[in-house]
Backbone as numpy.savetxt, mean C-alpha at the origin, in Angstrom:
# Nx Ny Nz CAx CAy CAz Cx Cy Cz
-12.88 14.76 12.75 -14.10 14.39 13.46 -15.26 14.41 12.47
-15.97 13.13 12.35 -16.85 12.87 11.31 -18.29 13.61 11.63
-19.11 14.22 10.94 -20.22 14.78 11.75 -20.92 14.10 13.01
-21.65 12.89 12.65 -22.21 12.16 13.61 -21.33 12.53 15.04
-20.05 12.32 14.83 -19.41 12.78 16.12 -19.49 14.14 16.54
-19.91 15.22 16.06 -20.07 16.43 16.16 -22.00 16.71 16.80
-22.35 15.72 15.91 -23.74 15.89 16.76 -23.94 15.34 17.90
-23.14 14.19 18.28 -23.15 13.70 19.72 -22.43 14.50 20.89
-21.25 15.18 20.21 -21.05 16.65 21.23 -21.93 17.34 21.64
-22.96 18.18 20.59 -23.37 18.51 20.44 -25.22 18.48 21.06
-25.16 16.96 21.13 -26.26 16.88 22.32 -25.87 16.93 23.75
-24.94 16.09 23.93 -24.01 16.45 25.28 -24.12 17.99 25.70
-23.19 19.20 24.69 -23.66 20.50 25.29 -25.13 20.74 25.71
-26.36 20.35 24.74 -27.19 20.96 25.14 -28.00 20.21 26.47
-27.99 19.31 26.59 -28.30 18.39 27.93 -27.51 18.92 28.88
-26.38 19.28 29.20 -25.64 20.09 30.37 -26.22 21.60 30.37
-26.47 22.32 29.08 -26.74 23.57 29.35 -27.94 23.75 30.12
-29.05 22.74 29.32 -30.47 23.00 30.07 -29.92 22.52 31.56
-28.99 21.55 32.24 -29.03 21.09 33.64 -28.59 22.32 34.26
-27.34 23.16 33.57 -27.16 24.46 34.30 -28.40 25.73 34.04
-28.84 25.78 33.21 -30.47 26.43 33.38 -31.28 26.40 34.50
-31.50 25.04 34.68 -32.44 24.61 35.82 -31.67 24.72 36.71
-30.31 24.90 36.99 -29.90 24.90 38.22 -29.82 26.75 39.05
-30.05 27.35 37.19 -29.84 29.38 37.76 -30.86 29.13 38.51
-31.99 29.16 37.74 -33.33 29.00 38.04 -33.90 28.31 39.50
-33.21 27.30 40.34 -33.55 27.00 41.28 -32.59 27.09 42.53
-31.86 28.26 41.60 -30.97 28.79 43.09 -29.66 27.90 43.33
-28.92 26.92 42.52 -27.96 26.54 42.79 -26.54 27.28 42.47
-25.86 26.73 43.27 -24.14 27.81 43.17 -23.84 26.49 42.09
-22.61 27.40 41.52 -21.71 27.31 40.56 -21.20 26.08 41.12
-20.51 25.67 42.65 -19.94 24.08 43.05 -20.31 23.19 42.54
-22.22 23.71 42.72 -22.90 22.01 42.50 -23.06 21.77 41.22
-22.92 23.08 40.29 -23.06 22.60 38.94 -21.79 22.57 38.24
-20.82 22.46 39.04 -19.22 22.19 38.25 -19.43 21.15 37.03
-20.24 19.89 37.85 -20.31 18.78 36.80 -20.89 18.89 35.13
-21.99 19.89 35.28 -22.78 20.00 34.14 -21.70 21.03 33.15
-21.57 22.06 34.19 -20.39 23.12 33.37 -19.30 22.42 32.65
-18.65 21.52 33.20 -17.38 20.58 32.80 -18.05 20.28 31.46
-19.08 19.00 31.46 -19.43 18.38 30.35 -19.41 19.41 29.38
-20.56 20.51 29.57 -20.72 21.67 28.53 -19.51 22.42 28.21
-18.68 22.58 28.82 -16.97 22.94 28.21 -16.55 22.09 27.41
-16.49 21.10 27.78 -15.72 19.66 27.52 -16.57 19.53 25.70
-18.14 19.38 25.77 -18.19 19.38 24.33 -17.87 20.85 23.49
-17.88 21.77 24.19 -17.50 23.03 23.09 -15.82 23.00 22.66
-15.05 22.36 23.11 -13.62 22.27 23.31 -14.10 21.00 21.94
-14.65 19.97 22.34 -14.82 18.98 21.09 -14.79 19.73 19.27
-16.33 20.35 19.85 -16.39 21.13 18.84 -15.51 22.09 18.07
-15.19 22.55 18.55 -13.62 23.73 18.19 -12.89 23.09 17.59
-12.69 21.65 18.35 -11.51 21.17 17.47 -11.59 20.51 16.42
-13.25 19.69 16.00 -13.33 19.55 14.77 -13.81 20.51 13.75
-13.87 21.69 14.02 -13.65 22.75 13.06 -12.20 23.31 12.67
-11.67 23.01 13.88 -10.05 23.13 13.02 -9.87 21.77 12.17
-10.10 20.50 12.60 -9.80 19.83 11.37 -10.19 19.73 10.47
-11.44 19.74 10.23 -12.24 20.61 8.82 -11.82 21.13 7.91
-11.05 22.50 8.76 -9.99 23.32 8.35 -8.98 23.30 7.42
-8.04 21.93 7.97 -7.06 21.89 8.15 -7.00 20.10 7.57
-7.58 20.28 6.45 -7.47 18.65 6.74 -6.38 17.65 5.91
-6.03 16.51 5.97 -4.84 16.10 5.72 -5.60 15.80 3.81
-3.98 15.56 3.06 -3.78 15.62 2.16 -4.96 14.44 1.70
-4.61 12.99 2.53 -5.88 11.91 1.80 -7.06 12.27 1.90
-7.73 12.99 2.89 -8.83 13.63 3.21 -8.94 14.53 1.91
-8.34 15.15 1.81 -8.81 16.39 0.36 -8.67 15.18 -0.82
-8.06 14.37 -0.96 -8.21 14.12 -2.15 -9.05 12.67 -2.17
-9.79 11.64 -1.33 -10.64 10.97 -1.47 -12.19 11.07 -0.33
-12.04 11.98 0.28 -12.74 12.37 1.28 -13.41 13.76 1.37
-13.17 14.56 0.33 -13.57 15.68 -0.18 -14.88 16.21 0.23
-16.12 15.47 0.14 -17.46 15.85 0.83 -17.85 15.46 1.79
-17.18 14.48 2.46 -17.10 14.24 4.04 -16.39 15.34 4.79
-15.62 16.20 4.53 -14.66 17.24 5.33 -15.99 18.50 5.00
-16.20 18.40 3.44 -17.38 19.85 4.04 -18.52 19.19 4.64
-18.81 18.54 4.55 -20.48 17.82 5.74 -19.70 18.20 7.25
-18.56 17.83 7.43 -18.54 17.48 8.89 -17.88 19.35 8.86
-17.44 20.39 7.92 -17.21 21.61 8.52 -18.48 22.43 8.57
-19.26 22.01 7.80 -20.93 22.69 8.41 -21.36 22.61 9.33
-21.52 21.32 9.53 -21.90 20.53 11.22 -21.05 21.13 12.15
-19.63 21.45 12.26 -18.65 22.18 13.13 -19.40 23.40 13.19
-19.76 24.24 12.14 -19.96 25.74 12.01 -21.03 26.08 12.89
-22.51 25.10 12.12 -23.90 25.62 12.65 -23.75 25.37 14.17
-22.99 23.93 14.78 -22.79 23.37 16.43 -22.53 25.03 16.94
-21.45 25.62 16.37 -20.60 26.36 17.26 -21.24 27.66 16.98
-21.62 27.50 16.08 -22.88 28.79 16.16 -24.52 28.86 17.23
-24.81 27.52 17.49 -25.19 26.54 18.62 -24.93 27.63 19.73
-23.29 26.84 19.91 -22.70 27.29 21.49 -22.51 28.95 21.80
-21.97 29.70 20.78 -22.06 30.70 21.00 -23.52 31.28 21.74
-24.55 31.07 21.37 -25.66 31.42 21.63 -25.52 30.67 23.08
-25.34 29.24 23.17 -25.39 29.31 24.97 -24.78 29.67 25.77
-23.34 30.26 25.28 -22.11 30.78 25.65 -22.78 32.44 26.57
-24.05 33.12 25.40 -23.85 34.09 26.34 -25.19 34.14 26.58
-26.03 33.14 26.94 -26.84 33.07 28.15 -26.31 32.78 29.51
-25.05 31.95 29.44 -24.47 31.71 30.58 -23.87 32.35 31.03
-23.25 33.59 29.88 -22.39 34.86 30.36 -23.59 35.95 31.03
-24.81 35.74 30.59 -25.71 36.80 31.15 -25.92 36.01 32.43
-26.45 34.82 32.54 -26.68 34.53 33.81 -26.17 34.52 34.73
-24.19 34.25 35.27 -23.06 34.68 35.80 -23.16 36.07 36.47
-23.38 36.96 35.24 -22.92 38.45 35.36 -24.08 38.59 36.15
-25.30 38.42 36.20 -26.33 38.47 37.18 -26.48 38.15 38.38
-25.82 36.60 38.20 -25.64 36.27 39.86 -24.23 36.46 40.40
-23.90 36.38 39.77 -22.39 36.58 40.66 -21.24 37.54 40.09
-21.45 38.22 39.45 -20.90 39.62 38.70 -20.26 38.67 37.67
-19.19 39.72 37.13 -18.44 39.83 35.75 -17.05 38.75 36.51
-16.72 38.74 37.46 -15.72 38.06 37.70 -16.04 36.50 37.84
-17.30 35.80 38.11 -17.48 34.40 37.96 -17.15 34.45 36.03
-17.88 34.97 35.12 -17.40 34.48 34.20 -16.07 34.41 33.48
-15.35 35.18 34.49 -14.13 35.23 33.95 -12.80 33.75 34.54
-13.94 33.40 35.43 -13.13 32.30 36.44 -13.48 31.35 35.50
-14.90 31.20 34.82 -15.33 30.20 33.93 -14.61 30.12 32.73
-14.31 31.18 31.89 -13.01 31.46 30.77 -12.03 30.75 31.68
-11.51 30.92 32.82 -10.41 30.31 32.80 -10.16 28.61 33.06
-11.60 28.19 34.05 -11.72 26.53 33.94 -11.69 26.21 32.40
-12.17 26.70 31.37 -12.60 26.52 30.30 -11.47 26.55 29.47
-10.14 27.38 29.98 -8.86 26.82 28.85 -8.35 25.57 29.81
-8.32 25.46 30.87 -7.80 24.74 31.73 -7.91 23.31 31.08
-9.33 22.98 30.73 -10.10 21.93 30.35 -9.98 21.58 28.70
-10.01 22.42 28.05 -9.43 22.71 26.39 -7.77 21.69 27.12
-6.91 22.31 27.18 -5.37 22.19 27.59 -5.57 20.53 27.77
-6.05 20.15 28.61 -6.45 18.71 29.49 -6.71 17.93 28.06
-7.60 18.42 27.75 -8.52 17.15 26.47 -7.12 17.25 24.88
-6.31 18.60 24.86 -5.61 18.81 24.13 -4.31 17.53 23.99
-4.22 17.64 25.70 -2.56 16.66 26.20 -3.56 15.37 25.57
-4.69 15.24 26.04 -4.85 13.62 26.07 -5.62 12.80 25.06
-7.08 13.88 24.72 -7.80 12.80 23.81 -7.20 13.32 22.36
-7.32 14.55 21.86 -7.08 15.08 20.95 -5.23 14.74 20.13
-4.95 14.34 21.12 -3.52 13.93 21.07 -3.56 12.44 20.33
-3.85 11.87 21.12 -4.20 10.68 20.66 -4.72 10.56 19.62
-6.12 10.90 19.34 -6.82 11.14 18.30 -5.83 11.45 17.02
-5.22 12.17 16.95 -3.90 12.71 15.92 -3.23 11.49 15.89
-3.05 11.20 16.64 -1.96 9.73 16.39 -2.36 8.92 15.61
-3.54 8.30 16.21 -4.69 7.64 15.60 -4.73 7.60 14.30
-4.95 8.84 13.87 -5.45 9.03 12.36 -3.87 9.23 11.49
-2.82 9.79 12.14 -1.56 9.59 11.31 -1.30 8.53 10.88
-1.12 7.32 11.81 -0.91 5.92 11.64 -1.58 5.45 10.39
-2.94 5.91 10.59 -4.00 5.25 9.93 -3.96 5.80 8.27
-3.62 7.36 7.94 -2.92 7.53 6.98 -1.73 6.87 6.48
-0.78 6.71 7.01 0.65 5.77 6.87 0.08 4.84 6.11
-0.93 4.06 6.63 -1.22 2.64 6.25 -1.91 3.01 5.20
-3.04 3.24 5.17 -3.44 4.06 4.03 -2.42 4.39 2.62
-1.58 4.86 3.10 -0.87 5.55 1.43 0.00 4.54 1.76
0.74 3.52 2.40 1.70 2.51 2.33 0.83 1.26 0.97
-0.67 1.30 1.28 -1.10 0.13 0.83 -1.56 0.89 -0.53
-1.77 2.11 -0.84 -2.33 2.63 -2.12 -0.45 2.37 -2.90
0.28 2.70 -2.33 1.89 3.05 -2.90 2.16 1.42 -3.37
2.27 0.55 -2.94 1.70 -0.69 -3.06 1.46 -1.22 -4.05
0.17 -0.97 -3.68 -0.98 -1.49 -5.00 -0.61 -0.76 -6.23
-0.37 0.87 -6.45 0.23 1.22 -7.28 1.73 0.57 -8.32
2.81 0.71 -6.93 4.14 0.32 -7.17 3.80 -1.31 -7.75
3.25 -2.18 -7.76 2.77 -3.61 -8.07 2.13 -3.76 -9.64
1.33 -2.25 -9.78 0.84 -2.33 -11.21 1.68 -2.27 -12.14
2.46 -1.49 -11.24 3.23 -0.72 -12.47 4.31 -1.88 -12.76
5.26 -2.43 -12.12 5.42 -3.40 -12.32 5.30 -4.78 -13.09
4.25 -4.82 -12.88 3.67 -6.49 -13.99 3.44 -5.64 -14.95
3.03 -4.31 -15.28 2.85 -3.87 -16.62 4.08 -3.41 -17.50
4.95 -3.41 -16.78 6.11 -3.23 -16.69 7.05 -4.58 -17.74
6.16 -5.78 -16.61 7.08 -6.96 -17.21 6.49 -7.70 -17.94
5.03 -7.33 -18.26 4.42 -7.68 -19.75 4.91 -6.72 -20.44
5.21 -5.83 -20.99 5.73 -5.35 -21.99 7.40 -5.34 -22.49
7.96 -5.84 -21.29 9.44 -6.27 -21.81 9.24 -7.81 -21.99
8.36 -8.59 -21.70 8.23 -9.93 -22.19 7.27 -9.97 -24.25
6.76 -8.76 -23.98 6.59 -8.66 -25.32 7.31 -8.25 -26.38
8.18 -7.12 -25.89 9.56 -6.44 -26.61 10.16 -7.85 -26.54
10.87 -8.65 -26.04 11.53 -9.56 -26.36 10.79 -10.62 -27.16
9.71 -10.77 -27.31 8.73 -11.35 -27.90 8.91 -10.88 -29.22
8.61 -9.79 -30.00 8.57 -9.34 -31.09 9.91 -9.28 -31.63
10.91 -8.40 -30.87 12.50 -8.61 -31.15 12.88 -10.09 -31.60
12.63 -11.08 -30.77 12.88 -12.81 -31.49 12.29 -12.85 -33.12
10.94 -12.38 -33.19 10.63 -12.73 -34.27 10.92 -12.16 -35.20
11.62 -10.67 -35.26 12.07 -10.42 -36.34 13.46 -10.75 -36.19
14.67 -11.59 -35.78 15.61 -12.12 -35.65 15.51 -13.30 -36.58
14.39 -14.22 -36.26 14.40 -15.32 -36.58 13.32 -15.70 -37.90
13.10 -14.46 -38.24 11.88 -14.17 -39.61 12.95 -14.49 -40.78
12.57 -15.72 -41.56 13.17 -15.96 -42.89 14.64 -16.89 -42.47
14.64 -17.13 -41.06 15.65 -18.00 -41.18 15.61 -19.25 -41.11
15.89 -20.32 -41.60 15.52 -21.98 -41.59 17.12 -22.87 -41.42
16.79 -23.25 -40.60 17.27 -24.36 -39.38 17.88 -25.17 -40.19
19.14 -25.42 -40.17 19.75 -26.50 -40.99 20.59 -27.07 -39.90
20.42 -28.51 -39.47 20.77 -29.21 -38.57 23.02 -29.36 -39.51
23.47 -29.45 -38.47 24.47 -29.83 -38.81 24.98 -31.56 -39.02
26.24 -31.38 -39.44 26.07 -33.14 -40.11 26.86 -33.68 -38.86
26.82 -34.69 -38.52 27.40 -35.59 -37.47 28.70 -36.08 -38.15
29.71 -36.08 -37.39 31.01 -36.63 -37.04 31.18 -38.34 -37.71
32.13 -38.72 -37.97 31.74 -40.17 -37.98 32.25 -40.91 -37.18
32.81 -40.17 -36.12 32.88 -41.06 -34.67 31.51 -40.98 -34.48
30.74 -39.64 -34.45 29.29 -39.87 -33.54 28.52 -41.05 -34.63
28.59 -40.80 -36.15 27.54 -41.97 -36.76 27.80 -43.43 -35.85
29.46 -43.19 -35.77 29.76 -44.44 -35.48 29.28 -45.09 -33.96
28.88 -44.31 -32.85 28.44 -44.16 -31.74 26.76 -44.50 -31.88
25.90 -43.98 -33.30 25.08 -44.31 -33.29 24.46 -44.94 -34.30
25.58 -45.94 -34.55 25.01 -47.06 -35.21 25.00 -47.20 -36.60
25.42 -46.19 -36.90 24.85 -45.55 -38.35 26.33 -46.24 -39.42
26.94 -46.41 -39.05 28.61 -46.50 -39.98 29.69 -47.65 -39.20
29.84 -48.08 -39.83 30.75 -49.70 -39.30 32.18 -48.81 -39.00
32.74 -49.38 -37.96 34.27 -49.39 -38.25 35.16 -50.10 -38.88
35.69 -49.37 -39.30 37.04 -49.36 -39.73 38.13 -49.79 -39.56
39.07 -51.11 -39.04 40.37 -50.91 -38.52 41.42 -51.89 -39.63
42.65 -50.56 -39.65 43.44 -51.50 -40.50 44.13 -52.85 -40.30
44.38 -53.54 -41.00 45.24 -55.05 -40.71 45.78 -55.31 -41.83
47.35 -55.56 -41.06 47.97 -55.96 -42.04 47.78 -57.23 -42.49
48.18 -57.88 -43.68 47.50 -59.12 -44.76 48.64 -59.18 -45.34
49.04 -60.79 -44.98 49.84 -61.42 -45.70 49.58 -61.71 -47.13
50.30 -60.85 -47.77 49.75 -61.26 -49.24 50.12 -62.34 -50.20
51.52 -62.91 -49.33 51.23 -64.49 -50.26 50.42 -65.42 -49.56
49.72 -65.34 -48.76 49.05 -66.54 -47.77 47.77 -66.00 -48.92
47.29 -65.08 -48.56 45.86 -64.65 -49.37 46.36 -64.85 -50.90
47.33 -64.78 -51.54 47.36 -65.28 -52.93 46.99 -67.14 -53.25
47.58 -67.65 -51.75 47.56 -69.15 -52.03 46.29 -69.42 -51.99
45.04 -68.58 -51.09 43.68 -68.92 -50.93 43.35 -68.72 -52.16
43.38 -67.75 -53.00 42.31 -67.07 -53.93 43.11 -67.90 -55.17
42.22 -68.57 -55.32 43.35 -69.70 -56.81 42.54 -68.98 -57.97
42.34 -68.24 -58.09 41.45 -67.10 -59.25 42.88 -66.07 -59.16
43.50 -65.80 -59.00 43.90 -64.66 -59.35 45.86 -65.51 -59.21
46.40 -64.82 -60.71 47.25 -65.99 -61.19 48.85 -64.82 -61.55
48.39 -63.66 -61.11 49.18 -62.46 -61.06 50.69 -62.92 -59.94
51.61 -62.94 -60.65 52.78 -63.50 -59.39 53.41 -61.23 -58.82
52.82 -61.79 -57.17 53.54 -60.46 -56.49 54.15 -60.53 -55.97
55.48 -59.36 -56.03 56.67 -59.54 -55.47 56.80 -59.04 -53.97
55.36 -58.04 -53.57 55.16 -57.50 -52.25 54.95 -58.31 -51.10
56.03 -58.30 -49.93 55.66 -59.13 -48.90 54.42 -58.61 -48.05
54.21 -57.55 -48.12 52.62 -56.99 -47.01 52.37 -56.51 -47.49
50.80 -55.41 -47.59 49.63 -54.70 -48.15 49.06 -54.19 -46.71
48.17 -53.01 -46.96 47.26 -52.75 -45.99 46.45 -53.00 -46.65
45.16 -53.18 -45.89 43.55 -53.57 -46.37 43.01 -53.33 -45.39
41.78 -52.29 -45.68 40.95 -51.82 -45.00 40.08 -53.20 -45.10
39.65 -53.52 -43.76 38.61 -54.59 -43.47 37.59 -54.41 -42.74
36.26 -54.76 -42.41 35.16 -54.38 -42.00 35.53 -55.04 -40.67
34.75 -54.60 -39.40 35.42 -55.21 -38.43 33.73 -56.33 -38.13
């Protein structure tokens, strides 16, 4: 409970106390002022309980919320130091009009009403703020777990970064030589195919050459 919420209890008690004041004072019974009594329980029960959370406060609270928990346990303290003081004007005024046993009936509306606001608002309220922690450290765990991560995978993109370069420091690229099917695929080198050659037909063409051969065939590589 954030202070501001502690001072709005806190006017609440005292606006009911003065209504039960004016009501000793002009002779009214305890029935007709049930209503004012309620409220004025109802915020001291407030109060109480944001001094236990004050108290008691959760782990994100201590560690980013640190001077908001003592602002709002002062404000708990001085309030309830407040109520005490109206606590036993009302215990004197009781014991006056209606002995020691009305205030003891009032102690007991007064856990009755604690119990009530305990099952329902205060309950809730806890819920409220668990959830709201969850989310809280889900999205810090997050944002954390995410840093760490990309920092993570810049530095193994740099380890592999530096590792390449001393791998490849001082070494130079020597393309390998092509096949001469592939020259021949790209253009680069004629084929080749053998044929056999009648070698007295080609002796009768070439009247330059006067050499008599006794070989009926030859191979000859020919350009295609």
């Amino acid at each position: 409970m954030d202070p501001v919420t502690i001072s709005l209890a806190m006017g609440v008690a005292s606006k009911a106390f003065d209504a039960i004041k004016k009501g000793f004072a002009v002779g009214r019974d305890i029935e007709q002022m049930s209503g004012d009594i309620g409220r004025w329980m109802g915020a001291v029960s407030d109060v109480d309980n944001a001094e236990k959370q004050a108290k008691n406060p959760p782990l994100f609270g201590k560690l980013f919320k640190a001077g908001s928990i003592e602002e709002a346990a002062l404000s708990a303290y001085a309030a309830k130091k407040k109520l005490e003081e109206q606590r036993y004007e009302l215990k004197m005024f009781l014991n006056m009009t209606y002995g020691p046993q009305a205030y003891d009936d009032l102690l007991k509306m007064e856990g009755q009403i604690r119990k009530e606001r305990q099952q329902t608002i205060y309950k809730q309220q806890q819920l409220r703020r668990q959830i709201g922690e969850a989310i809280t450290w889900f999205i810090v765990v997050a944002i954390v777990g995410g840093f760490a991560v990309l920092v993570a995978g810049i530095w193994m993109k740099k380890a592999k970064a530096e590792n390449y370069i001393q791998m490849t420091e001082g070494y130079k690229f020597k393309p390998r030589d092509y096949t001469n099917q592939q020259k021949i695929w790209q253009g680069k080198k004629k084929r080749l195919s053998i044929q056999l050659v009648d070698l007295r037909k080609e002796l009768r063409q070439n009247t330059q050459t006067k050499e008599h051969v006794s070989i009926k065939g030859v191979t000859k590589l020919l350009p295609c």
